[in-house]
N, C-alpha and C positions, 0 to 999 in steps of 0.2 A: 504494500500500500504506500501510498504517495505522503510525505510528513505534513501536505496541506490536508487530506484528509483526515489522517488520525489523529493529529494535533487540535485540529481545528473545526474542521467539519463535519465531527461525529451524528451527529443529527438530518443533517445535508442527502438531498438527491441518493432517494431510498425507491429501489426497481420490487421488481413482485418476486414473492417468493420470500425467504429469510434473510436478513441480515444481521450480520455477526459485525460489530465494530468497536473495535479497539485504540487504546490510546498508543499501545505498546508499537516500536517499531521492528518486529521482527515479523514481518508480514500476514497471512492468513494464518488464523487460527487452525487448530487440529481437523483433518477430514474427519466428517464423522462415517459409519461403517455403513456403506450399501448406498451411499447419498450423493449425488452430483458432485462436481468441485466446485465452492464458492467462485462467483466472479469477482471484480475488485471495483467497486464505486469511485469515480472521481467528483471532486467537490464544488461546487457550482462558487463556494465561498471560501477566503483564507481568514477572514476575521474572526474574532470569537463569536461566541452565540449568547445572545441570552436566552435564557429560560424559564417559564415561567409554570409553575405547581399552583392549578388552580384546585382544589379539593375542600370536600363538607364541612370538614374538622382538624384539628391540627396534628392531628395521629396521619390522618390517614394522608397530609402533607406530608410528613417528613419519613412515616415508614414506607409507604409504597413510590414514593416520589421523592423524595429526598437524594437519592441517590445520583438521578438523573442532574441534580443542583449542584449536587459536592462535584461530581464531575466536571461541571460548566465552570466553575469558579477554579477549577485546579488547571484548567485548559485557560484561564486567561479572561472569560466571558462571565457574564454575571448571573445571579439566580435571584428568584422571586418566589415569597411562597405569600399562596392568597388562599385566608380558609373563610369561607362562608359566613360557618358560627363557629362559636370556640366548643361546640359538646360539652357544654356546662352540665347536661344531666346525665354524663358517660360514668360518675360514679355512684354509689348506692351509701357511702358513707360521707362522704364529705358532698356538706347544698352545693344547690348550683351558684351561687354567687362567689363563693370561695373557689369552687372550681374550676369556675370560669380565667379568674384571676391565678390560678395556677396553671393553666394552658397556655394562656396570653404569655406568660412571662416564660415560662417552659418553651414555645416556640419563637419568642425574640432572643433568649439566651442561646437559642440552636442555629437561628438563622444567622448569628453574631457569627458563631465558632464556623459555622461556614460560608462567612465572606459572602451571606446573602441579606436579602431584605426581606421583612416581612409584614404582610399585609391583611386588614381584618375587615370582613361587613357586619358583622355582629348580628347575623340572622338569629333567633331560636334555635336552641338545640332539637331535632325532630321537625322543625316548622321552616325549612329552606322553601321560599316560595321560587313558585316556576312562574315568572309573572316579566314584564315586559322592565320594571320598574330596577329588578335583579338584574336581567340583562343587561340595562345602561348602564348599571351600576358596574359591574363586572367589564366591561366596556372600555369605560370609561381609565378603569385602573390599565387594561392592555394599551387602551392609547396613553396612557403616561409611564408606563415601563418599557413598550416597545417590544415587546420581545419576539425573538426569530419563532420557538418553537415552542408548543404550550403542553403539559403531561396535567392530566386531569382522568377522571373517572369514566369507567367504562358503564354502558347503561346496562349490563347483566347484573342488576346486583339487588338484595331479597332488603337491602337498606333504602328505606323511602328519601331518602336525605343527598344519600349516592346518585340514585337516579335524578333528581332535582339539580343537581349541581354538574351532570353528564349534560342533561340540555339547555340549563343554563350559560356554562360555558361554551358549545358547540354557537349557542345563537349568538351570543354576547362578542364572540372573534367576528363571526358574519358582521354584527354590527358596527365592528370597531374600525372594519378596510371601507365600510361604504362614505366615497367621499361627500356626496348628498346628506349627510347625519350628521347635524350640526350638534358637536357638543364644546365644552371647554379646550381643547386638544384635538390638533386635526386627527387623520383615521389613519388607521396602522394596519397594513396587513399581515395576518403571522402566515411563515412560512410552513411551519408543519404542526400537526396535532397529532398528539400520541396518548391511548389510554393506559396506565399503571396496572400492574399487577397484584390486585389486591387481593386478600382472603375473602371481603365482602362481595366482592365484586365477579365472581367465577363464572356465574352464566354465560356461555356460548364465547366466554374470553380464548379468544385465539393468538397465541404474541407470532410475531412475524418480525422482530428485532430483537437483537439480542447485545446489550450494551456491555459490556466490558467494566465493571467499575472495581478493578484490582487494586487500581492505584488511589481508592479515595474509600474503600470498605471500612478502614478504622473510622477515620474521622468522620464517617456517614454514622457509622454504630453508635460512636461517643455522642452524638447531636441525640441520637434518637435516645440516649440512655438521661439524656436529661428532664425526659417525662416517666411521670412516675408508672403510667398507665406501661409503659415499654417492659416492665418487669413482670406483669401478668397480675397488678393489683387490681385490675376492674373485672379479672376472670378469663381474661385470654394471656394468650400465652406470647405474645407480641415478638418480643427479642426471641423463642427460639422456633418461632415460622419463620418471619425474614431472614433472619441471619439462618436458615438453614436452605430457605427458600433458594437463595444470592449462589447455595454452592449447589444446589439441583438445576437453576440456570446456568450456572458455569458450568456445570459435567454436559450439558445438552450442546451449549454453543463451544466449548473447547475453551474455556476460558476458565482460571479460578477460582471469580467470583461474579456473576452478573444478573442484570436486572433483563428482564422479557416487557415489551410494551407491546402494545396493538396498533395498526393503523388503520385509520379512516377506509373504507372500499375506493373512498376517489383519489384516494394519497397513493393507492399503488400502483403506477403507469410507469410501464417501461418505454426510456425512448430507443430508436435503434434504428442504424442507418440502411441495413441490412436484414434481412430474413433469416 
C-alpha cells in the first residue's frame, strides 16, 4: 500500500466487497484461506481526516466508535464524539441526574486523552426524538466540525434510542451538504458514513471494512476505562466484549486488533476502467 493511503487515507475511496486497512506499512495484511487476494485502494486524499462518532449515548461513543477517533487523531486528523443524550437512566443505582453528570464528565475526560472533542444535545435518556428539529440540530454540529467521514449506529438494533439516532444522523448529513439550507454555517458535505459494530446493534449488521487499530488499542481501552459503566457495573460486560470483540476482528481481517464497520449500499461502487 501507498504511505498516502495508510497514513492518511484510511477511510478514503472504499470499492465492494471487504476492506482491510491498515496504518502499518508492511503492505496487505494476511490472505485469509480459500479467499481472493485483497486489491490495494489508492486515496483520493493525503490530508488527515476528521471524524466524527455520532451515537445515542456516550458508551456507545467511545466503545463501539471510539476506536475509529483514536485512530484519526494518531494519523494527524481530528475526532469528534456527538452523543444525543448522556443515558442518564443506564444505571439502577445511582439517579439520573448524578448520572448524567458522571457520563458528561467520563466522556470529556476520554475525549481529552484522545486529542478529541466532545459534543452533547442532551436528549432524554430512552426519548431521542426522530423529528426534523434533531436533524438540524445534529446538522448543524456536522456543519461546524466539518468532518470527512461520520461512524454512527447501524438501524438493526432491539435499542429504540439506536434506531432514533441511525436516522437521525443519516438525514441530519443529507441536511448539512444541501447548499439551499440556510443555517448558521454554510453546508458541508461528508465524504463517507460508516455504521459501528455494536452488541446492541447486530440485526442484519454486515461489516465490509475492516480497520486496523493496532497502533491506538491501548489508549482507545484507557478512554473507555474511564466510564464506570466499561467495567460491567450496569450488568454488561463492556470491557470484555470489545476488547475481545477488537481480537475476533483482527483474526478475521489479518490484523491484531480491529474494528468491523458497515457501509451504506450506495457507498459501495467500484470505479474501473476496464472489465
Amino acid at each position: 500500500m501507498t504511505d498516502a493511503w495508510t497514513r492518511r487515507g484510511f477511510l478514503y475511496d472504499l470499492g465492494l466487497g471487504t476492506a482491510a486497512l491498515s496504518l502499518a506499512g508492511d503492505g496487505v495484511p494476511g490472505q485469509l484461506p480459500g479467499q481472493p487476494s485483497r486489491g490495494v485502494a489508492q486515496a483520493e486524499s493525503t490530508r488527515p481526516s476528521t471524524v466524527m462518532a455520532i451515537a445515542a449515548h456516550p458508551g456507545d461513543a467511545f466503545f463501539a466508535m471510539g476506536a475509529c477517533i483514536a485512530l484519526a487523531t494518531h494519523s494527524g486528523g481530528r475526532g469528534v464524539f456527538l452523543s444525543l443524550s448522556l443515558g442518564e437512566r443506564g444505571s439502577a443505582s445511582i439517579p439520573p441526574d448524578q448520572y448524567a453528570t458522571l457520563q458528561r464528565q467520563a466522556a470529556e475526560r476520554a475525549a481529552t486523552f484522545l486529542r478529541a472533542q466532545a459534543a452533547f444535545l442532551g436528549y432524554p435518556d430512552g426519548q431521542i426524538p426522530v423529528s426534523d428539529q434533531a436533524k438540524l440540530a445534529v446538522c448543524d454540529v456536522i456543519r461546524e466540525h466539518k468532518p470527512d467521514v461520520i461512524v454512527t449506529h447501524w438501524q438493526g438494533s432491539w435499542h429504540k434510542d439506536h434506531r432514533a439516532c441511525h436516522q437521525v444522523a443519516n438525514d441530519a448529513a443529507f441536511y448539512a451538504a444541501l447548499p439551499t439550507l440556510t443555517r448558521n454555517r454554510p453546508a458541508h458535505a461528508v465524504r463517507k458514513t460508516f455504521f459501528a459494530d455494536n452488541w446492541e446493534d447486530a440485526e442484519g449488521f454486515v461489516p465490509d471494512t475492516f480497520l486496523d487499530i493496532t497502533p491506538v488499542i491501548d489508549r482507545w481501552l484507557e478512554a473507555c476505562a474511564l466510564f464506570p459503566m466499561w467495567r460491567g457495573e450496569t450488568g454488561f460486560r463492556y470491557r470484555d466484549y470489545y476488547q475481545s470483540l477488537a481480537v475476533c476482528r483482527g483474526c478475521v481481517a489479518g490484523f491484531k486488533s480491529a474494528v468491523a464497520l458497515m457501509s451504506p449500499p450506495g457507498q459501495l461502487i467500484r470505479r474501473a476502467s476496464v472489465w
